[in-house]
N, C-alpha and C positions, 0 to 999 in steps of 0.2 A: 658549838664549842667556843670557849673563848679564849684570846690566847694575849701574851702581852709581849712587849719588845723591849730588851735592854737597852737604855741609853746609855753609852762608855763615858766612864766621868772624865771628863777634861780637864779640871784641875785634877794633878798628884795627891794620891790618897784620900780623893773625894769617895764616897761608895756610890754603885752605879745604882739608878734607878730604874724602875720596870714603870711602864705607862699601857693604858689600855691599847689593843692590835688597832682602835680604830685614831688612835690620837696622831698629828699629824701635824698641827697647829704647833708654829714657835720654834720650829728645827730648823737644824741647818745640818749640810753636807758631814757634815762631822758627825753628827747627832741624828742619824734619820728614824723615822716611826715608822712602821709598818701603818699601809695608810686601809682605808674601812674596808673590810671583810664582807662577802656576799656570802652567804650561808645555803651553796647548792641544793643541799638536801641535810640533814638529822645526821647522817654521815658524814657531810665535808664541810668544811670550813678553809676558804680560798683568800688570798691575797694578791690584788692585782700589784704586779712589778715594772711592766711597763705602756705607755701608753697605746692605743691605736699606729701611733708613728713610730712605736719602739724606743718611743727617749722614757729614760726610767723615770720612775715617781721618786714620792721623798722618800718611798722605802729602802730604796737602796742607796748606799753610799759609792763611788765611784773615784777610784785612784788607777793611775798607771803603772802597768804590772812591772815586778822592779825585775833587772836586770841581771841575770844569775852567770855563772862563767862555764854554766854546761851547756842554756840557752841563753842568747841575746835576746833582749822582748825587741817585738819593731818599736816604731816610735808610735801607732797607732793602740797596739794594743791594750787595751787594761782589764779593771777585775772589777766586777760588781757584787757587791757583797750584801747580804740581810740585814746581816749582825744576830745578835741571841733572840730568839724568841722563842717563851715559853709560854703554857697554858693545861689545858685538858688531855687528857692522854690520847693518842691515836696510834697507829700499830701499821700507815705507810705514808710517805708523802710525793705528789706528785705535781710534773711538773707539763703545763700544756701553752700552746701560743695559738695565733692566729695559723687558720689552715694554710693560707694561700700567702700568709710570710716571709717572706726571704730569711736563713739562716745562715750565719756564718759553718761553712764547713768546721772551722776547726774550733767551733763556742765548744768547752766543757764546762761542767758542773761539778761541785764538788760538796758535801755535807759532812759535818759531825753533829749527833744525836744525843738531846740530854734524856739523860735514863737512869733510875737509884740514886740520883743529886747528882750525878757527875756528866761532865761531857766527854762524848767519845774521841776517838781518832779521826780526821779529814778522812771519808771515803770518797772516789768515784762516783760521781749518780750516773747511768747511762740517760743517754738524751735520743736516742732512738733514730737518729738522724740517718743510718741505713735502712730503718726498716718500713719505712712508707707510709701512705696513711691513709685506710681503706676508705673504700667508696662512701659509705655511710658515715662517716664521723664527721662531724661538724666543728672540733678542732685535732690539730695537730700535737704531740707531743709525746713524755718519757714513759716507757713501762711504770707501774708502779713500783715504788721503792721500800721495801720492808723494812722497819725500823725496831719490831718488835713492838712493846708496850712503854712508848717513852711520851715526857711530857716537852719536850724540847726540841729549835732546830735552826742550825743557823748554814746558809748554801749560798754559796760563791761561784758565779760567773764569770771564767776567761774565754775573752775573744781577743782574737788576735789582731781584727778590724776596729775593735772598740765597736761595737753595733752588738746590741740583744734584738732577739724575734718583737714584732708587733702583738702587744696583747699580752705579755707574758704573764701567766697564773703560777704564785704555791699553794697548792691546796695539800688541809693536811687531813688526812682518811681515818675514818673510825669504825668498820663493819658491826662494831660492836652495838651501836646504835641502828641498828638494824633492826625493824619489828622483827626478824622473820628469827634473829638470834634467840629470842624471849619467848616464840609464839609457835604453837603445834600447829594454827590454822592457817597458815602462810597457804596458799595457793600454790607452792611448791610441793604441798606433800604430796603429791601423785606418784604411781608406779609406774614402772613401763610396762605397756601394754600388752608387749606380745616378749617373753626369754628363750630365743630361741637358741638349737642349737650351737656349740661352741660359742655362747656369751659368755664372758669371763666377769666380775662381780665388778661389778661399775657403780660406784658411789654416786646417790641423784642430786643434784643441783641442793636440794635442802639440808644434805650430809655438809654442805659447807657454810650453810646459813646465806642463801641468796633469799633476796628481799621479792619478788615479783613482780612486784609493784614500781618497779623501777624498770625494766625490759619493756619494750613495746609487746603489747598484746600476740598473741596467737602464735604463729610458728613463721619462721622465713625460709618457705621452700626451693626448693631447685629441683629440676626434672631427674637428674642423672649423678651421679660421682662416677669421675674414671681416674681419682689418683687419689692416693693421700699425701700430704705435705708434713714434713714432721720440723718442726721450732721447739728454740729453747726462751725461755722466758724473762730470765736474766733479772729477776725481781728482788733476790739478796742474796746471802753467801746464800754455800754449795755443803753448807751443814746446818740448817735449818732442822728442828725435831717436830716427831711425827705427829707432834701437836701443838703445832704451829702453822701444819699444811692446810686446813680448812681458811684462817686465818688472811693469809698469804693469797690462797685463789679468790676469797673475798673482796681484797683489798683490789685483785686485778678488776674484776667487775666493775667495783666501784669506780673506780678511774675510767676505764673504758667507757660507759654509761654516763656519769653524774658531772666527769668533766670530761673528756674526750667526745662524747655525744655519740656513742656508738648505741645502737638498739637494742644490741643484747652481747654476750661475751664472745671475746674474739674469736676463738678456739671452740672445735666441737668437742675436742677431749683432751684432760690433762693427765700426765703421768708423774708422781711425785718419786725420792729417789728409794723409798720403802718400797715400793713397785703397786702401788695404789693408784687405782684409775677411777678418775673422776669424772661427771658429764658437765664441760662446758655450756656449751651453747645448748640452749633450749631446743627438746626434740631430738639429740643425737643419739639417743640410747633407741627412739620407736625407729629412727629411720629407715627404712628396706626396701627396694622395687618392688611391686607391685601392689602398693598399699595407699592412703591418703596422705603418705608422708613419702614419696618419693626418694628425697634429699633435702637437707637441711644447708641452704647460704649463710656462710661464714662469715669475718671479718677479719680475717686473719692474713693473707698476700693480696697485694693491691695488682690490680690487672686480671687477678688468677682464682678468683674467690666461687668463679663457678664451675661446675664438675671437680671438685676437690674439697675434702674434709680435713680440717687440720688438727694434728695433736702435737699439745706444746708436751716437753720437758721441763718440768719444775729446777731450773738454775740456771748455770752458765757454764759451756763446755767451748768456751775460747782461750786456747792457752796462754799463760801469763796475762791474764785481765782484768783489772781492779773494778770494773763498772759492776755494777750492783753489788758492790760490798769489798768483802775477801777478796784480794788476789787468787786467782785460779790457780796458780802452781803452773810446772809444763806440763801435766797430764791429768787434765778435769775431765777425766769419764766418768760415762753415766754406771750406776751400781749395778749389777749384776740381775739385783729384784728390777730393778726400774728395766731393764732393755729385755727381758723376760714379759715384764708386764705389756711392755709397745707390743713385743711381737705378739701374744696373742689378742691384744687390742687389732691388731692389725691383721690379723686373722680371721676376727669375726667379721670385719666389716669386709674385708675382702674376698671370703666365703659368698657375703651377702650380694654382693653386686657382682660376681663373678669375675673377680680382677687375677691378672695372672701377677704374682707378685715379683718376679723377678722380669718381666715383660715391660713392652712401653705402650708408650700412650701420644696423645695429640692432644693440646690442650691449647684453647684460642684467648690470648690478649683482649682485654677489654680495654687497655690504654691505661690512661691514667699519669704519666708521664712519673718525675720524681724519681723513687727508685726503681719503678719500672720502664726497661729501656725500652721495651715492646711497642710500638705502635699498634693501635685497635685492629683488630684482624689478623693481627701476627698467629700463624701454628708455629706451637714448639713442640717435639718431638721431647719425651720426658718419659723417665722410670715411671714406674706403676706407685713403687714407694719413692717420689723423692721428697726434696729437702727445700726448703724457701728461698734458698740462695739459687736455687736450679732456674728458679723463674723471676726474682726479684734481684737488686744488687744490695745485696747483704751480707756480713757474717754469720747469719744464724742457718741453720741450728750450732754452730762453731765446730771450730775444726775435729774436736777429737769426738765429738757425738758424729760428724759426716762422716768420716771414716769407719765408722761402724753400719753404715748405710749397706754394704755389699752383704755382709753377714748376715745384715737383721733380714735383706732379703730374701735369702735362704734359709733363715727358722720360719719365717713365715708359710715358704713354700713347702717346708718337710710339716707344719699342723695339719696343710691341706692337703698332703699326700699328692703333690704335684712337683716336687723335688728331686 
């Protein structure tokens, strides 16, 4: 992908000029380039923001946040900003830093999207900074951020210390350049192997155009599940159409993988708001005791990734919350298809491993510090279905999807006639 950066004319009634994403040479603070692009993969196209020590490059411009009369800025904090950059179309963009970085609790992000020639409204980007960052990944960083089909994007950084993450990346995603979008022979097209009773129709990995050749090889086992974890994904609004869902869990992949450095997707299964369930992580559809596939290790709760399978929520179900797009409103519940769909997702698997659904469980801390408060060895005593916040410090799955946790319990339990 190639993309370019507007320079803001300086003199009055200059027109701005667009310079290639790698030009860099002859700027000043006023004027910055977005400086050379590493090209992860055919899918992503990345712009480093700031250095190994966190001081930004010439890509960003850097002013101190002005002072409003509903907040006072401190005198440390300011805003770092892109500026326009346009180029090839992409459909999310994401944002990653060094793993073991220090971040300002209170850094947010913010972006508007060029799309049909026009630029949107400043949204929210969530910056993920409650929700941790599993064992496997080799950086730290944002959900992916759905944008739709735009060629433009310009995302602004307040921190209230004046300090960004070391390392910081925008990379901007294109699934669409994915052989496996073009290609019948993608190594994805397999079945699952064994449909067994009470499986409900689960979309495979190639229903949403995953590439395979991107995932580490073979499967990542685990001996046992004794819990499911259910997350919401918070990747754009909360009215996304149902052709745009393939898209969207594409776009997480790619992020999670090509710049997060995860092995294979976070989640073993997603649920969109049409009530369509999808298989995440590779091997969650064979999974069952007493097979060659035992269980399938996630990457989805940090500390808590084994004996537990996770199924995100395709949106965000935190009230009043602008991250990943649209403000939520006060009542972003999940649709009627979509909590129909979990519970008999959560049915089969539950069936499968003999879980009582409305029962508990014991599940051991692996550490990992961050949002996990757990120290290694900790048991926690946990629902059979819970939720990522039960075991991590997070808002997810957000409030008015947890609240629905007691209930889903009990559709689950009345599938399996244990109610």
């Amino acid at each position: 992908m190639q993309f370019r950066k507007t320079i803001p004319a300086i003199a009055l009634g200059v027109v701005s000029l667009t310079v290639p994403i790698a030009a860099s040479a002859g700027t000043d603070s006023s004027s910055p380039a977005i400086e050379a692009t590493t090209a992860d993969s055919s899918q992503v196209e990345s712009a480093t923001l700031t250095d190994n020590n966190g001081k930004p490059s010439r890509s960003l411009s850097v002013k101190a946040a002005p002072k409003g009369a509903a907040k006072a800025a401190t005198q440390s904090e300011k805003v770092f900003s892109t500026g326009e950059v346009t180029g090839e179309e992409f459909s999310s963009i994401g944002l990653s830093w060094k793993k073991e970085s220090a971040v300002d609790n209170g850094l947010t992000a913010e972006t508007r999207i060029h799309r049909d020639g026009a630029w949107g409204p400043w949204q929210n980007v969530p910056l993920g900074l409650d929700d941790g960052v599993a064992e496997e990944a080799k950086r730290a960083g944002a959900p992916a951020f759905y944008t739709d089909d735009a060629d433009g994007a310009e995302v602004r950084f307040t921190s209230p210390k004046g300090s960004l993450p070391q390392d910081l990346k925008l990379s901007f995603i294109d699934p669409a350049k994915s052989p496996a979008t073009s290609s019948s022979s993608s190594s994805s097209d397999r079945e699952p192997r064994t449909a067994q009773a009470g499986q409900p129709d689960v979309k495979l990995r190639k229903d949403w155009g995953a590439d395979e050749s991107l995932a580490d090889p073979g499967y990542k086992t685990q001996p046992s599940i004794k819990a499911a974890l259910v997350h919401h994904t918070v990747t754009g609004n909360n009215s996304y159409t149902q052709e745009q869902v393939p898209q969207i869990i594409n776009g997480i992949y790619i992020q999670h993988i090509t710049v997060l450095g995860y092995g294979d997707f976070p989640y073993h299964f997603v649920v969109d708001r049409f009530g369509g369930i999808w298989e995440g992580r590779k091997g969650s559809i064979e999974m069952r005791p007493g097979t060659e596939i035992p269980g399938i290790l996630g990457g989805h709760a940090s500390g808590f990734n084994t004996n537990t399978f996770g199924v995100a929520m395709l949106g965000n179900f935190e009230p009043n919350n602008s991250e990943g797009g649209e403000d939520t409103g006060p009542d972003p519940k999940p649709t009627e298809a979509m909590t129909t769909s979990l519970a008999d997702l959560l049915a089969w698997k539950a069936g499968q491993y003999e879980l009582a659904p409305e029962g508990s469980t014991q599940l051991v801390s692996a550490g990992g510090g961050g949002t996990n408060p757990h120290p290694t060895g900790t048991v926690l005593d946990v629902p059979v279905i819970s939720a990522h916040k039960d075991v991590n410090v997070t808002a997810c799955p957000g409030a008015k999807l947890y609240e629905t946790l007691p209930d889903l319990r009990k559709q689950v339990a009345d599938r399996l006639g244990s109610g």
